[in-house]
N, C-alpha and C positions, 0 to 999 in steps of 0.2 A: 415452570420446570421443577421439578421433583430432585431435590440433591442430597435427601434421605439417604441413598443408595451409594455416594460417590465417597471414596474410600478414605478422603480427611475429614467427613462430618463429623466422627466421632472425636477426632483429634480437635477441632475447630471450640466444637461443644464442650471437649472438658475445660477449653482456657476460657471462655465466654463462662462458664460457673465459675470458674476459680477468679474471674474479675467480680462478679456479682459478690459471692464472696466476701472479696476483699473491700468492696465498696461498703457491705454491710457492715461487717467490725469496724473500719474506720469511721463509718458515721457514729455507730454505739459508743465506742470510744469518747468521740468526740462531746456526743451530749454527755456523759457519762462526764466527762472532764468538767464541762460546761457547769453543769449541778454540781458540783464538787464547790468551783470556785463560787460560784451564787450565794451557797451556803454561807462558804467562808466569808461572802460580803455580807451578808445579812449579819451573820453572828459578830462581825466586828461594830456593823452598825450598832445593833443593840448592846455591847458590850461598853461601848462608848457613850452614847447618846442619852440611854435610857435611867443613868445616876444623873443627866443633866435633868430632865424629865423630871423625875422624881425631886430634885431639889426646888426646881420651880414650883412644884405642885402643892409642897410643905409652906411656901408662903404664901399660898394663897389665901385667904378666912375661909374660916370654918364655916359662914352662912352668908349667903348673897340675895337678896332681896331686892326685886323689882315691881314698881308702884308704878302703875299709871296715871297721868292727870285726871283720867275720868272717874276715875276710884275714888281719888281726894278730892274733886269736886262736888259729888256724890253725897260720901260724907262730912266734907263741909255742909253742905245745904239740907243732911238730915239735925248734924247738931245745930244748925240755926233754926231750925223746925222746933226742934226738940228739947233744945235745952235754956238755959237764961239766957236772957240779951247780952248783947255784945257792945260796948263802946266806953263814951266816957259821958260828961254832965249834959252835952247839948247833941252829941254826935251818937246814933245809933245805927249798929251794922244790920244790911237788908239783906243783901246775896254778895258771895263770892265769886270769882273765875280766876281758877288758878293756871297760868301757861309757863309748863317747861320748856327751858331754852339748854342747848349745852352750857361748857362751863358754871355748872351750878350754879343755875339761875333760877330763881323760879320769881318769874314776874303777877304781878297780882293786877285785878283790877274790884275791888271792891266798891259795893252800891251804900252810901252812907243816908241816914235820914238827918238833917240836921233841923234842931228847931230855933231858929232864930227870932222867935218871940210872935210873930204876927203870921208866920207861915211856915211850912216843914219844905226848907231845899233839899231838892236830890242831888249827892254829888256822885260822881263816878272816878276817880283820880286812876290815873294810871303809876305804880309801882314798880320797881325793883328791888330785887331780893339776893342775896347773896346767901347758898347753905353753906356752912362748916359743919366742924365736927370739936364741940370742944368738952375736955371731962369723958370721954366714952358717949355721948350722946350729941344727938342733930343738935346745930343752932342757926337763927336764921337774923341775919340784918339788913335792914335798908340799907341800899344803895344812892345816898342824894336825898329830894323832899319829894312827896309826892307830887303827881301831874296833875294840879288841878283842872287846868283850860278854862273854855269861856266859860261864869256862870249868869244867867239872868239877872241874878241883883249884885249889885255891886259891893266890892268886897267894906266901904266906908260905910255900909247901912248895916254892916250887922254885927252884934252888940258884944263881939267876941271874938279873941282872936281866931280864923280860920285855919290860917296854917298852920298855929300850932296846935292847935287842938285836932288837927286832921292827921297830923305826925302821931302825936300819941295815940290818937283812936289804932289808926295803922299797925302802929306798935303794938297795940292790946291783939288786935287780931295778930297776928304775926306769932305772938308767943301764948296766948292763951287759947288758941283756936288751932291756930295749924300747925305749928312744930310741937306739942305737946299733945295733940292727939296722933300722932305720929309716932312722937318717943313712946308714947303711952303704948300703940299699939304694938311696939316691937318689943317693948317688954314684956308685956301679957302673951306675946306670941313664941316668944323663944326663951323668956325667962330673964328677967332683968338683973336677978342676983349673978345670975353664970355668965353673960355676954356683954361685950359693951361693942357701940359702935366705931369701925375701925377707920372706914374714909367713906366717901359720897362722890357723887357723880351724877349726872345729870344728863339726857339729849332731848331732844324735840317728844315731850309729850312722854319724857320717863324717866322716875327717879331712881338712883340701884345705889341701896344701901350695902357694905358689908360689914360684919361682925367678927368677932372671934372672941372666944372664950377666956376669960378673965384669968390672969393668972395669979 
């Protein structure tokens, strides 16, 4: 049926627009209100927040630096390629393997050639490592003696102390091989005169040094 024609459409129609209307300004309002306050949350957040932000960010170092184990294994075994032997009177170093653990650990497992006068032992001990940080630069100490385990000949036929002389080898590598070409190489990288090392850290297979600039 057609009510086009019936004498309150017009009347009907102007209050059905003056709702629509009215619906429209009160929603515009509404968001209009909405983004108002939004604003004012955001601008309080950042008004707040972002001096905290920034103060955090000023303590950070100035340079952060992450080493993988495979990198320092790497170059371990090219400076054992490469450069003079490594050990002490009867103990010479063959190959490294270095494994990062958390808590700044880096455990070692070194391949020694020992010449015990009538034959050359292989040893392989297993290590622990503890990094610091001391003076602005890396330091690295044994944790305990090394892990010798079984060795074929018995420790009463050879003509020298083992353990201790497998401690110092240890030791020669520990500070003349690995944490010295290390320190070495963050100096020549970032400049040793301007930076020193600030703290160390360690996880599964990665060291992360940071620095900050010497004041």
């Amino acid at each position: 049926m057609d009510y086009h024609g019936h004498p309150l459409h017009h009347i009907y129609r102007k209050r059905i627009r003056g709702v629509r209307t009215r619906w429209f300004g009160s929603g515009f309002a509404m968001g209009m209100l909405a983004g108002i306050a939004l604003t004012l949350v955001v601008s309080a957040v950042v008004v707040t927040q972002i001096p905290a932000v920034l103060q955090g960010f000023s303590e950070e170092p100035d340079i952060a630096v992450t080493i993988g184990e495979n990198f320092l294994n790497r170059e371990a075994s090219d400076r054992l390629a490469n450069g003079p032997p490594i050990g002490i009177a009867n103990i010479t170093l063959k190959a490294v393997n270095i494994n990062l653990q958390p808590d700044n650990l880096m455990d070692l497992q070194p391949t020694f050639s020992a010449n015990i006068g009538f034959t050359n032992l292989q040893i392989s001990p297993a290590v622990k490592n503890q990094l610091t940080v001391q003076d602005g630069k890396l330091a690295i100490n044994m944790v305990g003696d090394p892990q010798i385990g079984s060795l074929n000949v018995p420790l009463a036929l050879l003509p020298f102390d083992l353990s201790g002389q497998l401690r110092e080898a240890v030791n020669k590598v520990n500070n003349d091989l690995l944490i010295s070409e290390i320190n070495q190489s963050l100096e020549s990288g970032f400049g040793g005169e301007e930076f020193e090392v600030e703290d160390v850290s360690t996880s599964a297979g990665a060291l992360t040094v940071k620095m900050k600039r010497k004041s």
